[in-house]
CHARMM-style PDB file with segment names, atoms N, HN, CA, C and O in Angstrom:
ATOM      1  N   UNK     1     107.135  11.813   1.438  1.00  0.00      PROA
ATOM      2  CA  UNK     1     106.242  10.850   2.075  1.00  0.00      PROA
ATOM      3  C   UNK     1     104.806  11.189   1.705  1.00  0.00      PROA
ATOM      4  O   UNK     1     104.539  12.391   1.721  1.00  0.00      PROA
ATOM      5  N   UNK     2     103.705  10.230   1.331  1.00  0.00      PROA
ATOM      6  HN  UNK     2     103.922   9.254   1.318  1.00  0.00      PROA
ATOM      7  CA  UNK     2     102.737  10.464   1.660  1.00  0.00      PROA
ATOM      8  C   UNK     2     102.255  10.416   1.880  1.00  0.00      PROA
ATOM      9  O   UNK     2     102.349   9.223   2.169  1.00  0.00      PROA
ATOM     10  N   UNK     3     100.585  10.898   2.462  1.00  0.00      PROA
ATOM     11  HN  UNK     3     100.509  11.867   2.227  1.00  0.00      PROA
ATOM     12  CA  UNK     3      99.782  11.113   3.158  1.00  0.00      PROA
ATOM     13  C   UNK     3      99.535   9.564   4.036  1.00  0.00      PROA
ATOM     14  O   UNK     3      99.177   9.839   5.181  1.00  0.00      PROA
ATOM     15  N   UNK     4      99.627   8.010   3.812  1.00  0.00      PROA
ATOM     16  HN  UNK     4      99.918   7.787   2.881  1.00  0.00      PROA
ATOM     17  CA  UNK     4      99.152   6.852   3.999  1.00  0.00      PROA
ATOM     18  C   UNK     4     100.565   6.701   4.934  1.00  0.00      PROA
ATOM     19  O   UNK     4     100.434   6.274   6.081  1.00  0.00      PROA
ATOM     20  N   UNK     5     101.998   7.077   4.399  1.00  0.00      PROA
ATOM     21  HN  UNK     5     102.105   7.424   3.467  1.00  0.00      PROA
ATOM     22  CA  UNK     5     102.725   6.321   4.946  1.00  0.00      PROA
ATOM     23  C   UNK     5     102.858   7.488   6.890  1.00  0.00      PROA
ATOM     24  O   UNK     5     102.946   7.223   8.089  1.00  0.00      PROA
ATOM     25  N   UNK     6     102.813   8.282   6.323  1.00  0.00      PROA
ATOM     26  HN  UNK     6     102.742   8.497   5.349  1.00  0.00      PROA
ATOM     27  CA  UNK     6     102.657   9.538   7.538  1.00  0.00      PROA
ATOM     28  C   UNK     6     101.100   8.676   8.716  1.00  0.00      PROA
ATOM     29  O   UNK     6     101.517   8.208   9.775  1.00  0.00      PROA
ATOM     30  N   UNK     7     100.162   8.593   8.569  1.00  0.00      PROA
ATOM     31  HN  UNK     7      99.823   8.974   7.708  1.00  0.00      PROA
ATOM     32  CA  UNK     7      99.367   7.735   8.865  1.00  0.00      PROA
ATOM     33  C   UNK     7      99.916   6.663   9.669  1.00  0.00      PROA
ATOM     34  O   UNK     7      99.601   6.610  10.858  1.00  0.00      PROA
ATOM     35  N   UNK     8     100.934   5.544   9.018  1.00  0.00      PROA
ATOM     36  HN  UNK     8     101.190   5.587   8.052  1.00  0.00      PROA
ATOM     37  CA  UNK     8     101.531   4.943   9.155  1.00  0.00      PROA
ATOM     38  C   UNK     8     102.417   4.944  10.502  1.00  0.00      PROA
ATOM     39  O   UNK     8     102.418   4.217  11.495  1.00  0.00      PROA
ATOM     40  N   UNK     9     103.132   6.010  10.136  1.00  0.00      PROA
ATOM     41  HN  UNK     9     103.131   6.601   9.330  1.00  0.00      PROA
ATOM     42  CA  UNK     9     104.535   6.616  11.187  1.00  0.00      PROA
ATOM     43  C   UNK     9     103.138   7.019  12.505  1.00  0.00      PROA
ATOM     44  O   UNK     9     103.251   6.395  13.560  1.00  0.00      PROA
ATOM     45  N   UNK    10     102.554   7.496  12.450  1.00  0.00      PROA
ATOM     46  HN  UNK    10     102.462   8.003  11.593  1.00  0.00      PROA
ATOM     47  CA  UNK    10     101.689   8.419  13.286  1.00  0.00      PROA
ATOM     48  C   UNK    10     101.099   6.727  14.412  1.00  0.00      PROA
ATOM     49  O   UNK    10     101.234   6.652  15.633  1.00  0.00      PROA
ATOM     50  N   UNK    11     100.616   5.855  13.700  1.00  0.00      PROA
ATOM     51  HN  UNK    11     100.505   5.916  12.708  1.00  0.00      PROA
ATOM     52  CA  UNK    11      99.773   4.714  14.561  1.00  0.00      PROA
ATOM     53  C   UNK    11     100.818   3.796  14.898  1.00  0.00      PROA
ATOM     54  O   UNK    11     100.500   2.815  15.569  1.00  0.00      PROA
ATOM     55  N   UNK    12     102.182   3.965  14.500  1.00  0.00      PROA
ATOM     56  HN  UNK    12     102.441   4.762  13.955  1.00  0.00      PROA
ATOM     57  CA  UNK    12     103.204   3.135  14.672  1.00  0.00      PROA
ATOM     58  C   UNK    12     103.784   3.800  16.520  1.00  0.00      PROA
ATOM     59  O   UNK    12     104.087   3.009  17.414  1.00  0.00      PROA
ATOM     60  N   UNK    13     103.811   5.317  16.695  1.00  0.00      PROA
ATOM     61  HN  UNK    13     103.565   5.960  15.969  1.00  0.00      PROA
ATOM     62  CA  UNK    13     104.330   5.762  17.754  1.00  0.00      PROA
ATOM     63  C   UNK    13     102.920   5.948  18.584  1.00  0.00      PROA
ATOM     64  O   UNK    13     102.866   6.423  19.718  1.00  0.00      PROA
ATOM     65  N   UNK    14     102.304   5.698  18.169  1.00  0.00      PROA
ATOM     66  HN  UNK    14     102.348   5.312  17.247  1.00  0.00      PROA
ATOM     67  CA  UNK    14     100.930   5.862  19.205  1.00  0.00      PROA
ATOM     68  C   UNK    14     101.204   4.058  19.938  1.00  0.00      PROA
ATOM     69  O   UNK    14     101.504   3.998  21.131  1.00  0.00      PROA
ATOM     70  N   UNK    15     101.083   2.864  19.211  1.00  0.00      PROA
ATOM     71  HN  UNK    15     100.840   2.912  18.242  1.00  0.00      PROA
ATOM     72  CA  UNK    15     101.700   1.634  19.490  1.00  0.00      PROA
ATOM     73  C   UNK    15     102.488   1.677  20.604  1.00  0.00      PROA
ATOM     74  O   UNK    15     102.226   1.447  21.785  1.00  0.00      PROA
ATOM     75  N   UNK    16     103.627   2.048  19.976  1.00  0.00      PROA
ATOM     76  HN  UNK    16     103.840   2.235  19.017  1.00  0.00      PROA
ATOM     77  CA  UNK    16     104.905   1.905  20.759  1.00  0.00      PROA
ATOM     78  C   UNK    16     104.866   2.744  22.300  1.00  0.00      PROA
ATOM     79  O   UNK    16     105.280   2.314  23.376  1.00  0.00      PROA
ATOM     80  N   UNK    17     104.159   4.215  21.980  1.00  0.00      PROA
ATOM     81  HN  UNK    17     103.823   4.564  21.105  1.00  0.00      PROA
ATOM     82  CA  UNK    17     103.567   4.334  23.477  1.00  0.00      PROA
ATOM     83  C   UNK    17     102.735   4.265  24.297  1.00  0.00      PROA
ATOM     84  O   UNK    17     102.831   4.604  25.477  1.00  0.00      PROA
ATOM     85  N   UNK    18     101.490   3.650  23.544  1.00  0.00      PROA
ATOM     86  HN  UNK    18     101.412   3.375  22.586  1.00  0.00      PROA
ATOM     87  CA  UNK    18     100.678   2.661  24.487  1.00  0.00      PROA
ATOM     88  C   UNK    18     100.943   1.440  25.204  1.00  0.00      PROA
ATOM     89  O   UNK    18     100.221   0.981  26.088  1.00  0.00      PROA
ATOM     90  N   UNK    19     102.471   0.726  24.597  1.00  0.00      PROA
ATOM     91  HN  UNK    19     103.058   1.099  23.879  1.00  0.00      PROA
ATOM     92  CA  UNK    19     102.650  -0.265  25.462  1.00  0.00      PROA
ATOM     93  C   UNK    19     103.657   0.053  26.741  1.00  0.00      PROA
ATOM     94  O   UNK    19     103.701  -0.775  27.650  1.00  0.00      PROA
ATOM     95  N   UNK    20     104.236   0.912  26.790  1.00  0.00      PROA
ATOM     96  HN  UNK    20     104.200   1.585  26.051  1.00  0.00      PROA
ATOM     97  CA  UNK    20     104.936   1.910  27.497  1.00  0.00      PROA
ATOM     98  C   UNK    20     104.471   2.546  28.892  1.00  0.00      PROA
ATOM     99  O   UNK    20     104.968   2.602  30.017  1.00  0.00      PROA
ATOM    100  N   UNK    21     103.188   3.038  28.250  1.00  0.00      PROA
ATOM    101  HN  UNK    21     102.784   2.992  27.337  1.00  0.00      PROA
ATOM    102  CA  UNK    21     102.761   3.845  29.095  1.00  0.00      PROA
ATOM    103  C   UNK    21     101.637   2.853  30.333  1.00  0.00      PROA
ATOM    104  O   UNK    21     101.658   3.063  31.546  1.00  0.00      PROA
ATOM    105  N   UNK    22     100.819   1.897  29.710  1.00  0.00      PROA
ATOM    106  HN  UNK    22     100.802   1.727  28.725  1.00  0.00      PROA
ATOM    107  CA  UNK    22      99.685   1.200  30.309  1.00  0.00      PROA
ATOM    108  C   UNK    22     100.738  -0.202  30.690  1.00  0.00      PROA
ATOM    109  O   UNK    22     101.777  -0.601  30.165  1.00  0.00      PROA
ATOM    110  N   UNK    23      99.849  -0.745  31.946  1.00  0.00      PROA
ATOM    111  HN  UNK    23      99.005  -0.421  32.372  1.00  0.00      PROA
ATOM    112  CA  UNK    23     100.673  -2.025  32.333  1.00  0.00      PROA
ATOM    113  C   UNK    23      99.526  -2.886  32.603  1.00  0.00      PROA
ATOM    114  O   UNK    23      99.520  -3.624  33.588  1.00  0.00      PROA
ATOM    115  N   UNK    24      98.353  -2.815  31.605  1.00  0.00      PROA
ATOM    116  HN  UNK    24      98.359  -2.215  30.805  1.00  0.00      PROA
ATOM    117  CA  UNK    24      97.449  -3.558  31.727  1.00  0.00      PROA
ATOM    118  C   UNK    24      97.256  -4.398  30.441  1.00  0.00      PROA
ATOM    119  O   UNK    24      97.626  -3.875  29.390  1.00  0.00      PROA
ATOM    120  N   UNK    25      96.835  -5.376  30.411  1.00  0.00      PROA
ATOM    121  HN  UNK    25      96.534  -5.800  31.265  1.00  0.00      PROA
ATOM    122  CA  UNK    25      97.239  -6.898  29.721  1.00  0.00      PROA
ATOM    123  C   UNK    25      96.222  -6.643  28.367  1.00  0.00      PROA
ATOM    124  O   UNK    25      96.406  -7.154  27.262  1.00  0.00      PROA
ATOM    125  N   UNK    26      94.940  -5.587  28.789  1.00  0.00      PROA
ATOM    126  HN  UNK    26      94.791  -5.171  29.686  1.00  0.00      PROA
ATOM    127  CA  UNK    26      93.990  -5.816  27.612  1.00  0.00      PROA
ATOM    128  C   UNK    26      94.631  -4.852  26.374  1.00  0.00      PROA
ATOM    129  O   UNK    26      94.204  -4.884  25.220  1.00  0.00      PROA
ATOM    130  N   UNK    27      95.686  -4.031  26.822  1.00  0.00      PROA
ATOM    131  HN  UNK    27      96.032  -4.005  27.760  1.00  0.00      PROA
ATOM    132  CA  UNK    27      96.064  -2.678  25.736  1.00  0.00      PROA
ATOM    133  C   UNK    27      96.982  -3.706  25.128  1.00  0.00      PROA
ATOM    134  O   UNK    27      97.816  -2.997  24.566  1.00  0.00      PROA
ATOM    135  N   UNK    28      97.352  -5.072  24.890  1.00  0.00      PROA
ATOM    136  HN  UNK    28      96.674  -5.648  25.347  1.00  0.00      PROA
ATOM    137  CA  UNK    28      98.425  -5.207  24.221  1.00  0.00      PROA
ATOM    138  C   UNK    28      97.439  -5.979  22.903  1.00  0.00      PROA
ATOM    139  O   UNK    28      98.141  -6.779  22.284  1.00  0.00      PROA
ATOM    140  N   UNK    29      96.707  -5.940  22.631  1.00  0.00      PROA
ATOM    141  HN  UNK    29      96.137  -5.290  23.134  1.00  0.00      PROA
ATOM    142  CA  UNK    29      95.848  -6.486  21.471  1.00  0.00      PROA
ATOM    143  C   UNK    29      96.238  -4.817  20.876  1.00  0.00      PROA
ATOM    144  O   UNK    29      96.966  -4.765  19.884  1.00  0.00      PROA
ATOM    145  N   UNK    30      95.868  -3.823  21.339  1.00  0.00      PROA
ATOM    146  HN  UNK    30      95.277  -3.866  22.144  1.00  0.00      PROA
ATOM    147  CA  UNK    30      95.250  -2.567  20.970  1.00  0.00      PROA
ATOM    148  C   UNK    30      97.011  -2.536  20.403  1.00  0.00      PROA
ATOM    149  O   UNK    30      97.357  -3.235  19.451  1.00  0.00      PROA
ATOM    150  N   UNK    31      97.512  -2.074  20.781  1.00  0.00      PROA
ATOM    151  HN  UNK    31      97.231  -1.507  21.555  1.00  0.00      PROA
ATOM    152  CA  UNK    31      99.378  -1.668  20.775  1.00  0.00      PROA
ATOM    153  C   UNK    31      99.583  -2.675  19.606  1.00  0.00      PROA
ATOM    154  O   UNK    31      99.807  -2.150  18.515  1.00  0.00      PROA
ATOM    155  N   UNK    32      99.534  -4.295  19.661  1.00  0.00      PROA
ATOM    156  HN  UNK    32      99.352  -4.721  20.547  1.00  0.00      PROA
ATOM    157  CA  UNK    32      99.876  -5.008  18.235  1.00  0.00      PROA
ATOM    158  C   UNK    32      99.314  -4.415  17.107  1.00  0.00      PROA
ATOM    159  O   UNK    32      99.906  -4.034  16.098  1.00  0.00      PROA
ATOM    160  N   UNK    33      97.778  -4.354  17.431  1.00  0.00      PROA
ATOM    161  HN  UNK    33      97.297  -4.664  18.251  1.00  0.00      PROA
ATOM    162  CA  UNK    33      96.999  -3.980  15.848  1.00  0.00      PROA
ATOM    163  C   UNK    33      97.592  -2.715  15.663  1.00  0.00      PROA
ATOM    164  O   UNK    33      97.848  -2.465  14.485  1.00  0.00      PROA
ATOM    165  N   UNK    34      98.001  -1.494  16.818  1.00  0.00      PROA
ATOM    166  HN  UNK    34      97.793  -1.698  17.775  1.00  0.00      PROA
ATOM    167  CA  UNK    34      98.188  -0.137  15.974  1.00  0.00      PROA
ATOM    168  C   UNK    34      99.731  -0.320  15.229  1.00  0.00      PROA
ATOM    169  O   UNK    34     100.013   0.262  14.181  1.00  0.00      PROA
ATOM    170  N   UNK    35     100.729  -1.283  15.999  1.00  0.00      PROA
ATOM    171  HN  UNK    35     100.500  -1.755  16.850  1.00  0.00      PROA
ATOM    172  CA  UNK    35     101.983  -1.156  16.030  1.00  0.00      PROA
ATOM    173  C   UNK    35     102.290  -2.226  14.362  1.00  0.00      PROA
ATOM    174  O   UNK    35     103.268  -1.968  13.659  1.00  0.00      PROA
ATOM    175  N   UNK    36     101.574  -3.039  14.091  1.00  0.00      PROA
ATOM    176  HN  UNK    36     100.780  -3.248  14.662  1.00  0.00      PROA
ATOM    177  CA  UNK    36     101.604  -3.851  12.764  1.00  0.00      PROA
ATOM    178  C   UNK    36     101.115  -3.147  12.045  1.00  0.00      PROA
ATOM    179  O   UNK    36     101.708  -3.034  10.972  1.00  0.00      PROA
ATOM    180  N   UNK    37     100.018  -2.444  12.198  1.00  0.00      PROA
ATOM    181  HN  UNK    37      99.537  -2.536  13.070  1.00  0.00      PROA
ATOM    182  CA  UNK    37      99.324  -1.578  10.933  1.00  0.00      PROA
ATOM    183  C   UNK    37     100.139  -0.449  10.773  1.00  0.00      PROA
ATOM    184  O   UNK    37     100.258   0.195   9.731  1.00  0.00      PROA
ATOM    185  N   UNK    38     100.609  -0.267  11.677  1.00  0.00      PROA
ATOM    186  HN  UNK    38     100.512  -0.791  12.524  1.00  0.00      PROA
ATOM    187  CA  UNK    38     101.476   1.035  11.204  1.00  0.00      PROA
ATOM    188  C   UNK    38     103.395   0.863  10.258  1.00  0.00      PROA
ATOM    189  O   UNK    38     104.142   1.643   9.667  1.00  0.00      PROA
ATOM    190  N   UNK    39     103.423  -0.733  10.661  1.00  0.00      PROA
ATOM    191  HN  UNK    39     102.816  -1.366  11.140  1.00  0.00      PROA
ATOM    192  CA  UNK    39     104.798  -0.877   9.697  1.00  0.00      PROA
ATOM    193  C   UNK    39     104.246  -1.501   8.572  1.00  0.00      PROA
ATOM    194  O   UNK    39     105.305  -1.664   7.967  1.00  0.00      PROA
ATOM    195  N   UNK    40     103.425  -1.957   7.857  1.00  0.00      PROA
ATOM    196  HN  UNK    40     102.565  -1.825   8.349  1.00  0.00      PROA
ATOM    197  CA  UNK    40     102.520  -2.356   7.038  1.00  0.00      PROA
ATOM    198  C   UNK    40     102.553  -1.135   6.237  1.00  0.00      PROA
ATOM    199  O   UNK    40     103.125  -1.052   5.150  1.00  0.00      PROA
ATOM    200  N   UNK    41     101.766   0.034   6.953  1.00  0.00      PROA
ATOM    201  HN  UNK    41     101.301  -0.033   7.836  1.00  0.00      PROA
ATOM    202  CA  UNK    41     101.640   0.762   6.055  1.00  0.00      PROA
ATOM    203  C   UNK    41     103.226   1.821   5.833  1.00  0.00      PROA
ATOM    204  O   UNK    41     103.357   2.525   4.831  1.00  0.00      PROA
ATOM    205  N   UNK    42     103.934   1.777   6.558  1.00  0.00      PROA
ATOM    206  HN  UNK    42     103.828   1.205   7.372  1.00  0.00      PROA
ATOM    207  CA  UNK    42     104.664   2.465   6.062  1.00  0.00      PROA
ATOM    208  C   UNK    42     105.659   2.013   4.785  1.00  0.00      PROA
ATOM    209  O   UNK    42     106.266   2.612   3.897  1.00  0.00      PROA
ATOM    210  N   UNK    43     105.470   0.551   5.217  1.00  0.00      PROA
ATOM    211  HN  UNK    43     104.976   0.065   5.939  1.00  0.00      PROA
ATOM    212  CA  UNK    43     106.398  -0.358   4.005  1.00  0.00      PROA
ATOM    213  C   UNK    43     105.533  -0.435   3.018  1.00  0.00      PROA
ATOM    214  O   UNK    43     106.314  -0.501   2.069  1.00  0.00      PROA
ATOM    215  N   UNK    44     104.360  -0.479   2.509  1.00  0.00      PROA
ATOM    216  HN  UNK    44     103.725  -0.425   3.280  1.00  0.00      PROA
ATOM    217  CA  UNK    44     103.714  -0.559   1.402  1.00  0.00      PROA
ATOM    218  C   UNK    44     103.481   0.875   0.874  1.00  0.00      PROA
ATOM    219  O   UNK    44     103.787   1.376  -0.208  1.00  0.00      PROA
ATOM    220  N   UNK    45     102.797   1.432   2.043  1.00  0.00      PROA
ATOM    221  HN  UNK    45     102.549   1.025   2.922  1.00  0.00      PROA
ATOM    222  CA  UNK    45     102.455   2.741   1.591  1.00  0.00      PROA
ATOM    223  C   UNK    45     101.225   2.835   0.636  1.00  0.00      PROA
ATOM    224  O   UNK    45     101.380   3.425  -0.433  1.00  0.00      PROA
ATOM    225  N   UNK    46     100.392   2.463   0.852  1.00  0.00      PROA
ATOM    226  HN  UNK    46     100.266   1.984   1.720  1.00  0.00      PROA
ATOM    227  CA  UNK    46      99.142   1.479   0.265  1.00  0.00      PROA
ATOM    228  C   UNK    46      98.319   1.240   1.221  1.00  0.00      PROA
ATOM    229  O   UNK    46      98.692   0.864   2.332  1.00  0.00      PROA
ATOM    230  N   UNK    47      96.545   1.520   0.743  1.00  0.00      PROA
ATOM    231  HN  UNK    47      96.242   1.825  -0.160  1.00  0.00      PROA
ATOM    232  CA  UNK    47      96.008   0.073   2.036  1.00  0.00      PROA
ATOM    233  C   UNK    47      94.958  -0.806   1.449  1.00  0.00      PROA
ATOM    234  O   UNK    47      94.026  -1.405   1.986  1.00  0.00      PROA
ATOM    235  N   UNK    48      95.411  -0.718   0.011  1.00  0.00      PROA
ATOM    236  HN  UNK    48      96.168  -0.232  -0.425  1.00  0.00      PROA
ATOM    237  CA  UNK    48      94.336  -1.910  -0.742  1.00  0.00      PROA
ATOM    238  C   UNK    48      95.658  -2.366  -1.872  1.00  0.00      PROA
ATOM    239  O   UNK    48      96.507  -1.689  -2.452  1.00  0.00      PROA
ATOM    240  N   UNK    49      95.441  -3.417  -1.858  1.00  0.00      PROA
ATOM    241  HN  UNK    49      94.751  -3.967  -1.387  1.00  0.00      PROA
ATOM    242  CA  UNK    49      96.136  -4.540  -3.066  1.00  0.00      PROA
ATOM    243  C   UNK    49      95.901  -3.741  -4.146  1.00  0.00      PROA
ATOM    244  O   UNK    49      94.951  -3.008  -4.420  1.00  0.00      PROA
ATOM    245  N   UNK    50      97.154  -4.060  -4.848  1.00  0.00      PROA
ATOM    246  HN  UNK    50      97.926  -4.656  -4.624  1.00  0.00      PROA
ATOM    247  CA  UNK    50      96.621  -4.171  -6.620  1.00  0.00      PROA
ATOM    248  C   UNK    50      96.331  -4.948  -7.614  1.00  0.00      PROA
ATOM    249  O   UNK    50      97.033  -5.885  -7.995  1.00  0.00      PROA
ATOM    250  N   UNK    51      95.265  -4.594  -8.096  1.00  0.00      PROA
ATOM    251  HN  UNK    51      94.695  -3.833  -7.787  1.00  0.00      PROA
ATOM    252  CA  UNK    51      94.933  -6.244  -9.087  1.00  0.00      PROA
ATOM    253  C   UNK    51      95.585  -6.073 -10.178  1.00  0.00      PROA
ATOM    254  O   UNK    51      95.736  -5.050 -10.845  1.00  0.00      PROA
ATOM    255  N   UNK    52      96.172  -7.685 -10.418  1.00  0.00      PROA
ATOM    256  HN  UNK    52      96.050  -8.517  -9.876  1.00  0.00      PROA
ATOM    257  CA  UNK    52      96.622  -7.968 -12.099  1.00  0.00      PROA
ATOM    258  C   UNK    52      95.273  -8.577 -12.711  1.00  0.00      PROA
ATOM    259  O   UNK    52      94.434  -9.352 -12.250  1.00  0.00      PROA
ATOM    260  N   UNK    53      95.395  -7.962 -13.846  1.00  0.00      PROA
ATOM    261  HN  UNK    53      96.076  -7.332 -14.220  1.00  0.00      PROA
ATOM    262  CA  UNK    53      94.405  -8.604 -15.074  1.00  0.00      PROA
ATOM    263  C   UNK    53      95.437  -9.797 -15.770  1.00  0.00      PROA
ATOM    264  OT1 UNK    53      95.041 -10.481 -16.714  1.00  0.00      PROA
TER     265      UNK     53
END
């Protein structure tokens, strides 16, 4: 694994237990963005595009 997709795994379980743990309505913006960015990056493993010429 490297270093981006670990990143990845790391903001993916921070997600999953922020929505867990808080039962307040404003952490679920916070929990989507960490919980999408974190399967994003683990499936790309990347965090910028690559350009074709």
């Amino acid at each position: 694994m490297n270093k981006i997709r670990i990143i990845g795994l790391i903001m993916l379980i921070i997600g999953i237990v922020l929505q867990f743990s808080f039962e307040n309505d404003g952490t679920d913006f916070l929990t989507g963005l960490l919980a999408g960015g974190g399967i994003g990056q683990l499936i790309t493993g990347q965090i910028k595009s690559k350009k074709k010429s």
